[in-house]
Residue frames as a rotation matrix with the C-alpha (Angstrom) as fourth column:
UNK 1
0.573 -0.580 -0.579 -27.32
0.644 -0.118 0.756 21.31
-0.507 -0.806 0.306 -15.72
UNK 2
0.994 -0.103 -0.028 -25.78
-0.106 -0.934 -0.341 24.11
0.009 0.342 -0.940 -16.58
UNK 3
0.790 -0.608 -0.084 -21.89
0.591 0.717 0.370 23.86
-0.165 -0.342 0.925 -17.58
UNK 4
0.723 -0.366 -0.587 -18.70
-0.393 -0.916 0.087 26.02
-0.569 0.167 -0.805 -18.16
UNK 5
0.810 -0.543 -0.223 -15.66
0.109 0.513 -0.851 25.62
0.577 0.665 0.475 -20.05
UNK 6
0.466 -0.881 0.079 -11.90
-0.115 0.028 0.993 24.14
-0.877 -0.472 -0.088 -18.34
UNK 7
0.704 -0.639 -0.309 -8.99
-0.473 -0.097 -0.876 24.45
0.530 0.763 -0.370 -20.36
UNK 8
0.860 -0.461 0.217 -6.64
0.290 0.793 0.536 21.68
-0.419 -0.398 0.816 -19.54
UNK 9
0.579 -0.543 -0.607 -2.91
-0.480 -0.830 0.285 22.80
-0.659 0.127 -0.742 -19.87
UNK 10
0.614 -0.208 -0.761 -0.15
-0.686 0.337 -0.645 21.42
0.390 0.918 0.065 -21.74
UNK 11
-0.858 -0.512 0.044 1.50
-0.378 0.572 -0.728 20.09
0.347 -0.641 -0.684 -19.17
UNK 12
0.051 0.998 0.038 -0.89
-0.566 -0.003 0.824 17.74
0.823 -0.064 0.565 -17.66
UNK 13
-0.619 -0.359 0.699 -1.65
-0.784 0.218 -0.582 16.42
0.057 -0.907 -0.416 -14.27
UNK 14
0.269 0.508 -0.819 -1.93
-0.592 0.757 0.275 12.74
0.760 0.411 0.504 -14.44
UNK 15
0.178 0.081 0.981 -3.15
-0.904 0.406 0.131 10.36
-0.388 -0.910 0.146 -11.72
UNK 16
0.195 -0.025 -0.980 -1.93
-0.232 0.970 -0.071 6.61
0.953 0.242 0.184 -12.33
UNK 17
0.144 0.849 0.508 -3.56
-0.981 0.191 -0.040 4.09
-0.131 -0.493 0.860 -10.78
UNK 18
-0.059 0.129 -0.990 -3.50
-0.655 0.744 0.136 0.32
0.754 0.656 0.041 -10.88
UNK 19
0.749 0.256 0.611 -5.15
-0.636 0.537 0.554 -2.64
-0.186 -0.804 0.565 -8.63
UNK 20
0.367 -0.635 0.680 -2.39
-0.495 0.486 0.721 -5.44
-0.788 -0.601 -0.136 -7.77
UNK 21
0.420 0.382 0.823 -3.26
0.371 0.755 -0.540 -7.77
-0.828 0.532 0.176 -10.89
UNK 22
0.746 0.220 0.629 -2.62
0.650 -0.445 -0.616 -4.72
0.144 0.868 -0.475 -13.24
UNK 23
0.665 -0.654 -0.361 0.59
0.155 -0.352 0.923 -3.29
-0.731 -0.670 -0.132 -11.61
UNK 24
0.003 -0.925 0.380 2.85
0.244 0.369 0.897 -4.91
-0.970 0.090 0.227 -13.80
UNK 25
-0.045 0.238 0.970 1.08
0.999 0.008 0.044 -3.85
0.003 0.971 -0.238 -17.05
UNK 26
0.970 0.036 0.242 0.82
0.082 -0.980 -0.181 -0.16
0.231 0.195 -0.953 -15.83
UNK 27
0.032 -0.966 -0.258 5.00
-0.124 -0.260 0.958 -0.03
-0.992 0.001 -0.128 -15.14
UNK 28
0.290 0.059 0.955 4.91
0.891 0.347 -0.292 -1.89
-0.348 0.936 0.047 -18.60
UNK 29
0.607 0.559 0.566 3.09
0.646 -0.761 0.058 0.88
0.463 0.330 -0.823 -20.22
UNK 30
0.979 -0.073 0.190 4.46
-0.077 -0.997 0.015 3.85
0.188 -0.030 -0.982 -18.68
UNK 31
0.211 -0.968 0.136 7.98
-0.016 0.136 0.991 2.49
-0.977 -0.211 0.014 -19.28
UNK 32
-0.061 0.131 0.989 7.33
0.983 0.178 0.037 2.18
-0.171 0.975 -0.140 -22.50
UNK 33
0.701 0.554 0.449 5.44
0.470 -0.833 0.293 6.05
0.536 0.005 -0.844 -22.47
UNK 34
-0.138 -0.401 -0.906 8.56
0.950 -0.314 -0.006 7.06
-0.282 -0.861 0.424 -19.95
UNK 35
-0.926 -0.311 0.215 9.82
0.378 -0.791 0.481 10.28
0.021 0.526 0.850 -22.47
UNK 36
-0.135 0.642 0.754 5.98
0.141 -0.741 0.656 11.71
0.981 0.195 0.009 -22.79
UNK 37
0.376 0.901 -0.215 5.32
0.566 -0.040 0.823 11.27
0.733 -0.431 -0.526 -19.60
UNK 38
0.084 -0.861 -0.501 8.17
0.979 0.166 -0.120 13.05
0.186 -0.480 0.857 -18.47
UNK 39
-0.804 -0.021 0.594 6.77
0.176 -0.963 0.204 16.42
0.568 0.269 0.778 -19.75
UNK 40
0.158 0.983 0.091 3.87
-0.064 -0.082 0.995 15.98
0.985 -0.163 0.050 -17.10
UNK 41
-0.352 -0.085 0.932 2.99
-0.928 -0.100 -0.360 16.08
0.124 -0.991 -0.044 -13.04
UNK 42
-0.253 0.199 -0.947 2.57
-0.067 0.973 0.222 12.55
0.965 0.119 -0.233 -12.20
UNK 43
-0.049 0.831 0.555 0.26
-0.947 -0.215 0.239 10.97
0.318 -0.513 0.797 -9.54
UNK 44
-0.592 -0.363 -0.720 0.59
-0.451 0.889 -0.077 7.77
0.668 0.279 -0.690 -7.67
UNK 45
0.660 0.493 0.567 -1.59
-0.661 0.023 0.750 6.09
0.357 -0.870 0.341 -5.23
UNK 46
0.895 0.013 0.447 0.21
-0.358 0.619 0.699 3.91
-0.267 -0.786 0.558 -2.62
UNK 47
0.489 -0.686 0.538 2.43
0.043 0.635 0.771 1.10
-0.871 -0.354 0.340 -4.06
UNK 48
0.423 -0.222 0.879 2.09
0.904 0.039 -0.425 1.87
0.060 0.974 0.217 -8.08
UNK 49
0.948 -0.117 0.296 3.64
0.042 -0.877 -0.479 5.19
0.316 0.467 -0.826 -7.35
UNK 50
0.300 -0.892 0.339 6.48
-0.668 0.057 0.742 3.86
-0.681 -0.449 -0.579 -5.29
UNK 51
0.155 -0.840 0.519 7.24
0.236 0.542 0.806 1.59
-0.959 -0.002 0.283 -7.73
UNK 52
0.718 0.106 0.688 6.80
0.683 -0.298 -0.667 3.83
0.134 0.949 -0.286 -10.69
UNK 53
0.850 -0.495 0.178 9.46
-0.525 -0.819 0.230 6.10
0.032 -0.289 -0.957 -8.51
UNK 54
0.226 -0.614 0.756 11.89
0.065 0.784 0.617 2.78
-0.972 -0.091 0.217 -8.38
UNK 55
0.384 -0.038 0.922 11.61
0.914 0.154 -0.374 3.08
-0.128 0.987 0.094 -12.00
UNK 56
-0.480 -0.846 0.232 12.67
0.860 -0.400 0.318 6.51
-0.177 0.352 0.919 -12.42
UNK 57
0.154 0.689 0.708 9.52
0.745 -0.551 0.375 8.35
0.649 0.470 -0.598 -12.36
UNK 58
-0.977 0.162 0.139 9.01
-0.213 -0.788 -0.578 12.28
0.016 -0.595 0.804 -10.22
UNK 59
-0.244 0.968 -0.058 5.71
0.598 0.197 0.777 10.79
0.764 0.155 -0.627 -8.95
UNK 60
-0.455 0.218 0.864 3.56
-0.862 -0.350 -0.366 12.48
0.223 -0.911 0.347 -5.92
UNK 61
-0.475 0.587 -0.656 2.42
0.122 0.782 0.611 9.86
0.871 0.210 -0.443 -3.84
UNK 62
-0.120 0.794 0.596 -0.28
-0.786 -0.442 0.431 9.40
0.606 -0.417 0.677 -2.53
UNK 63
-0.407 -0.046 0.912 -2.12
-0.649 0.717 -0.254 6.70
-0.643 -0.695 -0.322 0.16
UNK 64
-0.841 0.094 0.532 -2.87
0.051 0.994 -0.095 3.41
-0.538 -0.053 -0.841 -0.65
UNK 65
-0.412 0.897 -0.161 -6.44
0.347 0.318 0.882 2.59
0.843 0.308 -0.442 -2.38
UNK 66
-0.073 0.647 -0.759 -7.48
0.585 0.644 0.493 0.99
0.808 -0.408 -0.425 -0.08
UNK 67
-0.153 -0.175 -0.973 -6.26
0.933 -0.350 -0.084 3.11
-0.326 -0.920 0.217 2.92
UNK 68
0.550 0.413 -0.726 -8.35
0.093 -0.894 -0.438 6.83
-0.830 0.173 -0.530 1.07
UNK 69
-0.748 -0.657 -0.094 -5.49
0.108 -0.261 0.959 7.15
-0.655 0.707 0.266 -1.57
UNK 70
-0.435 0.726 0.532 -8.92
0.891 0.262 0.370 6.71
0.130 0.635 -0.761 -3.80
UNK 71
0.577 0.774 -0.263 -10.36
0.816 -0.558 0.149 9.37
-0.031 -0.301 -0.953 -1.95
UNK 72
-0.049 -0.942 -0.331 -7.54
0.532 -0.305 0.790 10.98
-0.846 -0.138 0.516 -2.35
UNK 73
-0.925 -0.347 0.155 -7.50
0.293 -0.390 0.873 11.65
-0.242 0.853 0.462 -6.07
UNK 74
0.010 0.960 0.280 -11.28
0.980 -0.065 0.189 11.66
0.199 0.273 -0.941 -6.11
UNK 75
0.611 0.443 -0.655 -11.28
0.697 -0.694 0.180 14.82
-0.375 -0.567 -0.733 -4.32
UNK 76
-0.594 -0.771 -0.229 -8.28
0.258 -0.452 0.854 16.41
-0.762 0.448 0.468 -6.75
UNK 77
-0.595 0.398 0.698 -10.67
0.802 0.356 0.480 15.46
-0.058 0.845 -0.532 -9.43
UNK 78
0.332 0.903 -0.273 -13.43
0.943 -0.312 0.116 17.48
0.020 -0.296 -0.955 -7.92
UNK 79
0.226 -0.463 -0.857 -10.79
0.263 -0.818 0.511 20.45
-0.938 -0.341 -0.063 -7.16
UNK 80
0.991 -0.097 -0.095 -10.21
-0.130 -0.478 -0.868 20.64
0.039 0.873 -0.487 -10.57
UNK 81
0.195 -0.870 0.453 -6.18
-0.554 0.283 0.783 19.10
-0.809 -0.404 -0.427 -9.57
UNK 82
-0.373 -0.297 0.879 -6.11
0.273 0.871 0.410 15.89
-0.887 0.392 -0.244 -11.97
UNK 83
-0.036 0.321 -0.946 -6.54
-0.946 -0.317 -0.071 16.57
-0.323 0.893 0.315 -15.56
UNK 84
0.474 0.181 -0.862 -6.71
-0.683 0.694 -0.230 12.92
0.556 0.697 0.452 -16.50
UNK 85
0.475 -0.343 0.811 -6.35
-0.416 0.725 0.550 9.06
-0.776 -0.598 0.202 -15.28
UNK 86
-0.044 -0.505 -0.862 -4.67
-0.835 0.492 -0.246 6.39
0.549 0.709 -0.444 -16.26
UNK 87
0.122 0.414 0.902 -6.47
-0.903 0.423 -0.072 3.41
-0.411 -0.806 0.426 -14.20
UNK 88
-0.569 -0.194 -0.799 -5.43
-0.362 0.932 0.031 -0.59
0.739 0.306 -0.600 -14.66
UNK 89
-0.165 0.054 0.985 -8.04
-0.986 0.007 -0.165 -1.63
-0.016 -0.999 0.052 -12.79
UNK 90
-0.986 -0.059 0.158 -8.83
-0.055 0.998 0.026 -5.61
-0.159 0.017 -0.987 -12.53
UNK 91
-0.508 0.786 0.351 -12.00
-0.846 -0.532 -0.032 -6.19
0.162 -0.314 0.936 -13.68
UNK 92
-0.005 0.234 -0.972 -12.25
-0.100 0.967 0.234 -10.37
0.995 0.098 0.019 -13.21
UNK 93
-0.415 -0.372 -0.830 -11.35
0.722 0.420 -0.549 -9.93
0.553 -0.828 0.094 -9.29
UNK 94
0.551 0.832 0.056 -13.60
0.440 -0.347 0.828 -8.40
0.709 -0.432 -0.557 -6.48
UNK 95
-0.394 -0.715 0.577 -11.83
0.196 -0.679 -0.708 -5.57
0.898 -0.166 0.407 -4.51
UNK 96
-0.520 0.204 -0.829 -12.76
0.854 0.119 -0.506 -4.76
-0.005 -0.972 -0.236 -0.61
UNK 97
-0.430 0.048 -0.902 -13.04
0.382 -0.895 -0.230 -1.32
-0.818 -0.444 0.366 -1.62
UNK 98
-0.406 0.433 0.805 -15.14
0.911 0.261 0.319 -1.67
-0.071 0.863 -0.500 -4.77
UNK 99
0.446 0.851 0.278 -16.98
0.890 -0.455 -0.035 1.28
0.096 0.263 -0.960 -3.82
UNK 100
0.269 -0.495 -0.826 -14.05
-0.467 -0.817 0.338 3.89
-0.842 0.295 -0.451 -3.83
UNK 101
-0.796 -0.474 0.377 -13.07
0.250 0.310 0.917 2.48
-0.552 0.824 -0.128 -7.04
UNK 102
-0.193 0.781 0.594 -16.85
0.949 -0.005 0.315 3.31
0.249 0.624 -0.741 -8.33
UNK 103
0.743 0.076 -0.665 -16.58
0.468 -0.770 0.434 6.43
-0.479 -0.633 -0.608 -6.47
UNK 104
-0.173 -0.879 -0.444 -13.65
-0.302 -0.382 0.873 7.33
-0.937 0.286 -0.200 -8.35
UNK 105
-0.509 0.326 0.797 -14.68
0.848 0.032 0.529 6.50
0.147 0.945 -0.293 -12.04
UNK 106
0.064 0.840 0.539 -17.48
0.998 -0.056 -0.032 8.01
0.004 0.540 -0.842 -11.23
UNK 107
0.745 0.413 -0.524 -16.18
0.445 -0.893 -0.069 11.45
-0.496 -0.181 -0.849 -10.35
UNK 108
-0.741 -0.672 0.007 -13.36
0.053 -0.048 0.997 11.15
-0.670 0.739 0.071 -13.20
UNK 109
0.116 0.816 0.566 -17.46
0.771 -0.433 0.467 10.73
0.626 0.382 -0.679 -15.55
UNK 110
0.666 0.708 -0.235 -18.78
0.671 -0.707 -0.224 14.17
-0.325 -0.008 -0.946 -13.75
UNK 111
0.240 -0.787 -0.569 -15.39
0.022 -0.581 0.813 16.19
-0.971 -0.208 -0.122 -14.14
UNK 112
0.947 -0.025 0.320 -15.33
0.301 0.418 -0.857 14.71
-0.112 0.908 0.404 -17.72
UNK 113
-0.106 -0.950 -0.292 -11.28
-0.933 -0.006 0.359 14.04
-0.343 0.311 -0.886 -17.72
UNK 114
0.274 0.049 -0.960 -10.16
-0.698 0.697 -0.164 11.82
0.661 0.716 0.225 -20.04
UNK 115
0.213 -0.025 0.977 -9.68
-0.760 0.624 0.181 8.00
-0.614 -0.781 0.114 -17.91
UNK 116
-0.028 -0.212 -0.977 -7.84
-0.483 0.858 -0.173 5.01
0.875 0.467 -0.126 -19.64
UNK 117
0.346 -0.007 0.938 -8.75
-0.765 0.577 0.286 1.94
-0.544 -0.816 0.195 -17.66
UNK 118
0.715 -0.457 0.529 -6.39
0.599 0.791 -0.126 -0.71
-0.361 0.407 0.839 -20.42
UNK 119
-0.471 -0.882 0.028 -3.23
0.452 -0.215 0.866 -0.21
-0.757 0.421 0.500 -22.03
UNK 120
-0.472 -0.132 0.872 -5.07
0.849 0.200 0.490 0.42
-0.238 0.971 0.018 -25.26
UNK 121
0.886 0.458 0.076 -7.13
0.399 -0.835 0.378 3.63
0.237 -0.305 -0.923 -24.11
UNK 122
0.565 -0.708 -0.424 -4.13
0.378 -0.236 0.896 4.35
-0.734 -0.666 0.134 -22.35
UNK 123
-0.490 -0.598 0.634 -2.03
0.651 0.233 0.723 4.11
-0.580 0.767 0.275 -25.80
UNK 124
0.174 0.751 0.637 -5.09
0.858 -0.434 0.277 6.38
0.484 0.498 -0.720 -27.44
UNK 125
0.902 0.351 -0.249 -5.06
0.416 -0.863 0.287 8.87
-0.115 -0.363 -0.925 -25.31
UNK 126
0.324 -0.855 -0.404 -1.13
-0.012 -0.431 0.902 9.55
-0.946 -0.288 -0.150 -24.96
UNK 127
-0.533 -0.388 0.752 -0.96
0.752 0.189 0.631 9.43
-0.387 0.902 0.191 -28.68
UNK 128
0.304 0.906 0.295 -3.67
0.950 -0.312 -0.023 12.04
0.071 0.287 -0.955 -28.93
UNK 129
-0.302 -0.746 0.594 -2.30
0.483 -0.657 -0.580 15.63
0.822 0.112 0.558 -29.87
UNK 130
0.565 0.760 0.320 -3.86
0.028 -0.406 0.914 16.70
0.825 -0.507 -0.251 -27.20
UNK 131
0.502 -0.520 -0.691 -1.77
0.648 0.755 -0.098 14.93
0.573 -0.399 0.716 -25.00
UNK 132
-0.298 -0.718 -0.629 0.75
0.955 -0.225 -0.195 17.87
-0.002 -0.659 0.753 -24.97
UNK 133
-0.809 -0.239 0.536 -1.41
0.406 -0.887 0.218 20.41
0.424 0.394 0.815 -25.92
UNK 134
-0.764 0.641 0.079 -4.18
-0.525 -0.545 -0.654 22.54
-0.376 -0.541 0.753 -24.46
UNK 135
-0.819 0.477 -0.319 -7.44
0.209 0.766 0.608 21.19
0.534 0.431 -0.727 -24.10
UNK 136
-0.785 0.378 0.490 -10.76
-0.619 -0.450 -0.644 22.71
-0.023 -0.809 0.587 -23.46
UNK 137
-0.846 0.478 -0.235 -13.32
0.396 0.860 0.322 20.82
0.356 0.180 -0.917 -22.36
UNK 138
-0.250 0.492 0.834 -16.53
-0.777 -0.616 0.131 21.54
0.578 -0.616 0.536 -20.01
UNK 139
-0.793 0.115 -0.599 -17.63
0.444 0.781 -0.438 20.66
0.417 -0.614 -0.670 -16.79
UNK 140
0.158 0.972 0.174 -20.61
0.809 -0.229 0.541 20.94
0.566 0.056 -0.822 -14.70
UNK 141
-0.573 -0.325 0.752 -20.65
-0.217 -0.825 -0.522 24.72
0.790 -0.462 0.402 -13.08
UNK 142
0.291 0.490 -0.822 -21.52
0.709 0.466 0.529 24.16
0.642 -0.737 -0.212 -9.41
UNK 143
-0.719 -0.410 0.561 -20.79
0.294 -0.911 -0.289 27.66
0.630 -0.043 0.775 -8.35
UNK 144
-0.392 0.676 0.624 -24.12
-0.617 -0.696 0.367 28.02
0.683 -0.242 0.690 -7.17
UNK 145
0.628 0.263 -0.733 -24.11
0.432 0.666 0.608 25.15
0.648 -0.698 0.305 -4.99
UNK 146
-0.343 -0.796 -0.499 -20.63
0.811 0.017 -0.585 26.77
0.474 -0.605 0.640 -3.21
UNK 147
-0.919 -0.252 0.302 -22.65
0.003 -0.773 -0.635 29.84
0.393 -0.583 0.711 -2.35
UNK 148
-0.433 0.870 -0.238 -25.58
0.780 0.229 -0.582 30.89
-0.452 -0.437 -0.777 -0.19
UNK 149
0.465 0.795 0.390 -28.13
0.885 -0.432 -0.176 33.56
0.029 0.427 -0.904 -1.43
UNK 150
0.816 0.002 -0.578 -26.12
0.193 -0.944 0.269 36.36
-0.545 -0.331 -0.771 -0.32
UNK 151
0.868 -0.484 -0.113 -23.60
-0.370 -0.478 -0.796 35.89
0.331 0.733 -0.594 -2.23
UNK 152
-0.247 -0.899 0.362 -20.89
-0.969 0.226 -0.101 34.48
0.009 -0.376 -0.926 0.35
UNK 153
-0.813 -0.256 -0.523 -19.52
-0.284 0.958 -0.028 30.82
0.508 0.126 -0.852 0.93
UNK 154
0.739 0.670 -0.071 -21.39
-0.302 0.424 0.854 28.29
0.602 -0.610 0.516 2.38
């Protein structure tokens, strides 16, 4: 597969994420992280972004999980929107919607952005100079899938 090269900015756009169970450990965490994450665009699905805005955050939110909020960021991902997660998801406790939650991982893997799914990834990554600084990476070029032979959209 043929790939190109993205250049995450310094400011990054960051999707946080977190299933009921894991709520309280991502406010934790990104109370803790408030000051870096303050220099970023911040992402919320549903309830963890209202209550990451209770806290003091400038989040966008987004729907629910459960109600597309998955599909939601998935498709940012894909747009080339989200430069990086920050998922708490639960993994001891079956979810209704298991398969946007695997649907989402998996299109945080093709996009290759960085994805903490524990405090301690989480803690890795926002400690990484990167963090505030440019950051090229590559993804897969699918250019030739958006057009038709002639040259124009599909």
């Amino acid at each position: 597969m043929k790939t190109i090269e993205r250049t995450l900015q310094s400011t990054k756009r960051i999707a946080l994420v977190a299933h009921d169970n894991q709520k309280p450990a991502l406010l934790r965490w990104c109370d803790k992280n408030h000051e870096a994450l303050s220099f970023h665009t911040l992402f919320g699905t549903g309830t963890t972004g209202s209550l990451l805005r209770k806290q003091g955050f400038d989040v966008h939110c987004l729907f629910s999980g459960p109600m597309g909020g998955d599909q939601q960021l998935g498709a940012m991902i894909a747009e080339g929107r989200i430069d990086m997660m920050i998922f708490f998801w639960d993994p001891l406790e079956s979810m209704p919607h298991d398969p946007d939650v695997k649907a989402l991982l998996r299109l945080a893997t093709v996009w290759n952005i960085p994805v903490a799914n524990n405090e301690a990834t989480a803690d890795f990554i926002v400690s990484s100079p990167y963090f505030n600084h440019e950051f090229t990476t590559t993804i897969p070029d699918y250019s030739g899938y958006l057009y038709d032979r002639t040259g124009n959209e599909s």
